[in-house]
C-alpha positions in Angstrom: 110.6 86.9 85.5 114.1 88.1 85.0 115.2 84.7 84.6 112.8 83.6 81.8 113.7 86.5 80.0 111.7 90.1 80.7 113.2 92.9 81.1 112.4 94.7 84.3 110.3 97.1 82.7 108.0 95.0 81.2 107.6 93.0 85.0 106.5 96.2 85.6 103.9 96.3 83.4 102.8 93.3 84.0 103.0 93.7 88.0 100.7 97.1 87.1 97.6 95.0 86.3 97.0 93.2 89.7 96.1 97.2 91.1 94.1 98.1 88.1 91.9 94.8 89.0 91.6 96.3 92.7 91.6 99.7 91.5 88.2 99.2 89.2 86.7 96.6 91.7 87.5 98.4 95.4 85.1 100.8 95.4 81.9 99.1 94.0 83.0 96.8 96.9 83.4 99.3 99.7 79.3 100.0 98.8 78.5 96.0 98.7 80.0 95.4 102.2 78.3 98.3 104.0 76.1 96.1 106.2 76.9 92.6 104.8 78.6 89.5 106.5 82.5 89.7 105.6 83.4 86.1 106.0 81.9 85.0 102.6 84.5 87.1 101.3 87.5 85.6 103.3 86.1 82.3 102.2 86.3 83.4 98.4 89.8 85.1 98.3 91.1 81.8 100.8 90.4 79.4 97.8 90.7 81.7 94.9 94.0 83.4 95.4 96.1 80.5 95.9 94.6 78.5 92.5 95.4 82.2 90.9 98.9 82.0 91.8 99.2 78.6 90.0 97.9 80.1 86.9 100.0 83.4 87.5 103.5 80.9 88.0 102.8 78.9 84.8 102.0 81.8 82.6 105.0 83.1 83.7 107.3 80.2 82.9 105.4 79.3 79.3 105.6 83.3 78.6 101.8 83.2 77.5 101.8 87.3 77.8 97.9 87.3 77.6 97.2 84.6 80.1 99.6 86.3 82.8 98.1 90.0 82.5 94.6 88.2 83.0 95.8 86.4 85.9 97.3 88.8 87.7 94.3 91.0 87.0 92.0 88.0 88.6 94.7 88.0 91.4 94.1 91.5 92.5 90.4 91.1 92.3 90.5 88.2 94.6 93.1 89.5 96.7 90.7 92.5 97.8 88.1 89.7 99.7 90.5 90.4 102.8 93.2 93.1 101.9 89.6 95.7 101.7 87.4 93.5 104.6 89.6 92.9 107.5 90.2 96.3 108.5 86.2 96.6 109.0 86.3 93.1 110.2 88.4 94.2 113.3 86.4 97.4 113.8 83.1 95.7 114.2 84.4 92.5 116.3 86.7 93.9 118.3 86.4 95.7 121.4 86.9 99.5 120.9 89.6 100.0 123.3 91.3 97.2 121.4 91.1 98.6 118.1 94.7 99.4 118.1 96.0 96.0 119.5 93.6 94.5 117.2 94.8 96.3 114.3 98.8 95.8 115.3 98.1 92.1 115.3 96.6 91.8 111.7 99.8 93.7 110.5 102.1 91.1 112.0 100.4 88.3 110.4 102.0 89.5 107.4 105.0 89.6 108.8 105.1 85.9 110.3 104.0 85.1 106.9 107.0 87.0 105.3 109.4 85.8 107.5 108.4 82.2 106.6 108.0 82.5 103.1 111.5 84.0 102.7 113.3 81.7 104.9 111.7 78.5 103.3 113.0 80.5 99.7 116.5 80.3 101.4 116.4 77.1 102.9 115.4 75.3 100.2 117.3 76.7 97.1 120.5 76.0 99.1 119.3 72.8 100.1 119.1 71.8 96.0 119.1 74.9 94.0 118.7 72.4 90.7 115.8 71.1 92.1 114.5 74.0 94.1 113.9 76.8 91.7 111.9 79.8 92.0 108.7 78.4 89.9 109.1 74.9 92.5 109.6 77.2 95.5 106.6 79.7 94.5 104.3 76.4 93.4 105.3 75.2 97.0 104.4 78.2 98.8 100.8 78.8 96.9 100.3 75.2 98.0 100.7 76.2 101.1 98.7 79.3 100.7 95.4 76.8 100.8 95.9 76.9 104.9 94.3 80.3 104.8 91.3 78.5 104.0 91.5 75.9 106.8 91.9 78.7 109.1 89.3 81.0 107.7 86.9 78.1 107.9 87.6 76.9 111.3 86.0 80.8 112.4 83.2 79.8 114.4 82.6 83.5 116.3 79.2 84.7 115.4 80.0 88.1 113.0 78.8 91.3 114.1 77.0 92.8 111.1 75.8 96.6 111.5 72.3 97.4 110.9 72.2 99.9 108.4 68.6 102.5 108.2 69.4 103.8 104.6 69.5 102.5 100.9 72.5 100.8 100.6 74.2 102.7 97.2 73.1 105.6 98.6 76.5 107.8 97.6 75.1 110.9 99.7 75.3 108.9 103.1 79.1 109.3 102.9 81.0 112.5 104.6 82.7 112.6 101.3 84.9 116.0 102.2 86.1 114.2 105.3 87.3 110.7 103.0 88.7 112.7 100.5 90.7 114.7 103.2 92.1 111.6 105.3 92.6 109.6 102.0 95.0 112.1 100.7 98.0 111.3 102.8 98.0 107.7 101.7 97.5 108.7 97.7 100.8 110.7 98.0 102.7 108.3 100.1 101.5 105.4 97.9 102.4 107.0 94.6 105.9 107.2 96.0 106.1 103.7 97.0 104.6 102.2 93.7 107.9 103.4 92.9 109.6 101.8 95.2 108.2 98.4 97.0 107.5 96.1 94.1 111.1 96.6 92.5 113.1 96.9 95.6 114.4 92.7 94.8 115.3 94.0 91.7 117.1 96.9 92.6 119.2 94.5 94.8 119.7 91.7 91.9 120.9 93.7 89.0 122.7 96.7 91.1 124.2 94.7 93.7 123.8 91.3 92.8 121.7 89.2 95.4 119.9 86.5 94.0 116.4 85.5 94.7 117.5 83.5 97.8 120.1 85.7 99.2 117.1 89.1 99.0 114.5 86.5 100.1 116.7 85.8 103.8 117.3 89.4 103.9 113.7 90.2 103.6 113.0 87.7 106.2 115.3 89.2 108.3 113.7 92.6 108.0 110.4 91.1 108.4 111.6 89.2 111.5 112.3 92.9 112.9 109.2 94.3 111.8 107.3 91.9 113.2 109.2 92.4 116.8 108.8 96.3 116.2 105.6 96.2 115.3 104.0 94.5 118.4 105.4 97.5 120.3 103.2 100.0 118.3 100.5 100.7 120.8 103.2 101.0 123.8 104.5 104.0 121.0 101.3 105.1 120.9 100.6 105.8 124.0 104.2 107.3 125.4 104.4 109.4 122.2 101.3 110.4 120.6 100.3 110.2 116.9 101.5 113.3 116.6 105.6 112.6 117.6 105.2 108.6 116.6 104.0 108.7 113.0 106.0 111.2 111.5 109.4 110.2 113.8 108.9 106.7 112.1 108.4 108.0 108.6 111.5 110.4 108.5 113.9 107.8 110.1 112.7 105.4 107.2 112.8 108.1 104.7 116.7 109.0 105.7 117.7 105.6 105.5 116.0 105.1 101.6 118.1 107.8 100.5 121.1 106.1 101.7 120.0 102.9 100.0 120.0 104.5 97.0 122.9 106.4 96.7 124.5 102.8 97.2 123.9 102.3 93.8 127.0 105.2 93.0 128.8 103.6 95.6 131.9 101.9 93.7 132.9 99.9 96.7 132.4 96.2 97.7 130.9 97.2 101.2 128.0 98.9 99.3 126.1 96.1 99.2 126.5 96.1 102.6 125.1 99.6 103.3 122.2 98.8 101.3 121.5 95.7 103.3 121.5 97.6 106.4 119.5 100.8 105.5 116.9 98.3 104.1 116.5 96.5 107.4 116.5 99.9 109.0 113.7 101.1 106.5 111.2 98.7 106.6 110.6 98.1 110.6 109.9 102.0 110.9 108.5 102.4 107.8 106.3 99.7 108.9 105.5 100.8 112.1 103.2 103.4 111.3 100.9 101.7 109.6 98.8 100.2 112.3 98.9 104.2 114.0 97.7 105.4 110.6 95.0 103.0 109.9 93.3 103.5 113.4 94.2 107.5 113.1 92.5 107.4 109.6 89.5 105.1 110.9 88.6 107.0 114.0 88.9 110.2 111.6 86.4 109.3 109.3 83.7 108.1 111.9 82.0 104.6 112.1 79.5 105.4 109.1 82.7 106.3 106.6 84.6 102.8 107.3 83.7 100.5 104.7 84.1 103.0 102.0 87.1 104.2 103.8 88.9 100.5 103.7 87.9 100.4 100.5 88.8 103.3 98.4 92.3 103.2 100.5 93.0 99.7 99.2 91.5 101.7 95.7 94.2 104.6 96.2 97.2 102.1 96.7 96.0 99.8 94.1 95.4 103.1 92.0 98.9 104.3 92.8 101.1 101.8 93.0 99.3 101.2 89.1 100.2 104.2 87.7 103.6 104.3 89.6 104.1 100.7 88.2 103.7 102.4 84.5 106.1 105.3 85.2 108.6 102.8 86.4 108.4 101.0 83.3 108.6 104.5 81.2 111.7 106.0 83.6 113.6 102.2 83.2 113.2 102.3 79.4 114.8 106.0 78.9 117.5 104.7 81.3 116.9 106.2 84.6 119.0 105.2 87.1 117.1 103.7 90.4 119.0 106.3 92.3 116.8 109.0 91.4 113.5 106.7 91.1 114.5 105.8 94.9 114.5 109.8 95.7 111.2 110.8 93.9 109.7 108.0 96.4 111.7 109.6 99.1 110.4 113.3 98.1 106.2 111.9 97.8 107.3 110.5 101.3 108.5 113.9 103.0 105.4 115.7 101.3 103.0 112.5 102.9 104.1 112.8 106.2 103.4 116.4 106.2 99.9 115.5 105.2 99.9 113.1 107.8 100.8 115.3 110.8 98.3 118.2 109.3 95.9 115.2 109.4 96.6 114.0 113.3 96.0 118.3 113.8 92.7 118.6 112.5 91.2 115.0 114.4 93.3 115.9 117.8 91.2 119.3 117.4 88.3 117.6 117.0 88.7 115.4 119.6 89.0 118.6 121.7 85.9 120.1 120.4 83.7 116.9 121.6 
């Protein structure tokens, strides 16, 4: 988008309308999967969100400002048929004393999937870079995108569906006190990477000067170590506890985002360097909690609070990282330098994590109650 001309505040705004689509849509769909089959909803978002892309590419490269906020709010829509039912998918098929594995797994799937999609970026712009550009390489890699569907399809386990007794929009069935409480965590931690996440390859380009290719290797790279990281979470688990493993991760990937982004004052060739480094350090352990959170948050709420737990969580990111996408624009108009963008994330980090480890308190005191 930088290349065709916007400014890095408007990609913000335009990035901010995929979460307002998941934002409105999560929650109505949190009720409409209580006791429904999932994999109608895999099947939808396999086909749609690939053919979305497309559009989302082309309005991108024509500048049609209309047709690209529409798309991208479609996207988000679609996106939600497995970001808000795989989580519930797992927790119904898979064996409870598995939940964790189970859960570990579906997070490294995205990080195979990064890892490829950023080496084939770096592969084949310096293989032709006239030839390969980004709108080729991204057409290429929504092409590919139609395998989901193939794989999706070729699902022949018989679903589990639970039988529910009660009306199914029945709002008063929920332990609403107990959502609200584990959801809050994640609202402050996701406000603070809204910030953060969606700009970090621009942060990179216009501060330190990787192009598109260079930041797409590098995140490879840091998704090849998440991914080897990650599959070690339920070993952490168990030798350290939620309580020592979640918030251990978090402040070791909090420490090195505030050295990222004081690289920016850094008037030295090696800062690049520095930045590279504490951004492969950040995103393996800032990744690794998020398979112990999920299953913390999960087994908080209780089997009966799942679905709406999945999806007002993918609400409260979608929510966030909408409204964080809007005060990125504002703080990038006035001139804010990402420095102190990077340490507002890093200060809604600190104050999560504390929310997290009250959190792990109050379930590993209810656990001792039962």
């Amino acid at each position: 988008m930088e290349k065709v001309g916007y400014q890095d505040h408007e990609s913000a705004s335009f990035v901010s309308f995929r979460f307002l689509g998941v934002l409105l849509f999560a929650f109505p769909l949190g009720l409409i999967i209580k006791g429904r089959k999932l994999k109608p909803f895999f099947y939808a978002s396999s086909i749609l969100t690939p053919l979305l892309s497309f559009v989302v590419i082309e309005a991108i490269d024509l500048q049609l400002n209309w047709l690209l906020y529409s798309s991208l709010f479609l996207w988000g829509i679609s996106f939600m048929g497995i970001q808000i039912t795989a989580l519930p998918y797992i927790l119904r098929n898979a064996k409870p004393e598995t939940h964790t594995e189970a859960i570990t797994l579906s997070y490294t799937t995205w990080s195979v999937a990064g890892i490829i999609s950023g080496s084939l970026i770096f592969g084949l712009k310096n293989i032709n870079p006239a030839v390969f550009d980004e709108k080729l390489i991204l057409q290429i890699i929504s092409g590919l995108s139609f395998l989901c569907a193939v794989s999706i399809f070729s699902i022949k386990k018989e679903e589990i569906v639970p039988i529910i007794t009660k009306k199914r929009a029945n709002l008063g069935e929920f332990d609403w006190y107990i959502i609200i409480k584990a959801l809050l965590p994640t609202l402050i931690i996701a406000v603070g990477a809204g910030l953060t996440i969606p700009f970090i390859g621009l942060f990179f380009y216009k501060i330190h000067g990787l192009d598109s290719d260079q930041f797409a290797i590098l995140s490879a790279l840091a998704t090849a170590i998440v991914f080897g990281v990650v599959l070690f979470v339920p070993i952490i688990k168990e030798k350290l506890g939620y309580k020592k493993a979640i918030p251990l991760t978090q402040l070791i990937a909090i420490s090195a985002l505030v050295i990222l982004a004081f690289t920016e004052i850094i008037d030295s060739w090696f800062a690049v360097y520095i930045a590279m480094g504490m951004y492969l350090i950040r995103q393996p352990f800032m990744n690794m909690a998020g398979p112990m959170t999920s299953d913390l948050v999960m087994k908080y709420v209780g089997e009966k609070n799942q679905e709406m737990m999945s999806a007002l969580t993918a609400a409260v990111w979608s929510g966030s990282w909408f409204i964080s996408s809007l005060i990125f624009q504002v703080l990038r108009q006035v001139g804010l330098q990402y420095i102190y963008v990077f340490l507002i994330t890093a200060g809604l980090y600190l104050f999560g994590v504390l929310m997290y480890y009250l959190l792990i308190l109050d379930y590993e005191k209810k656990i001792k109650q039962l």
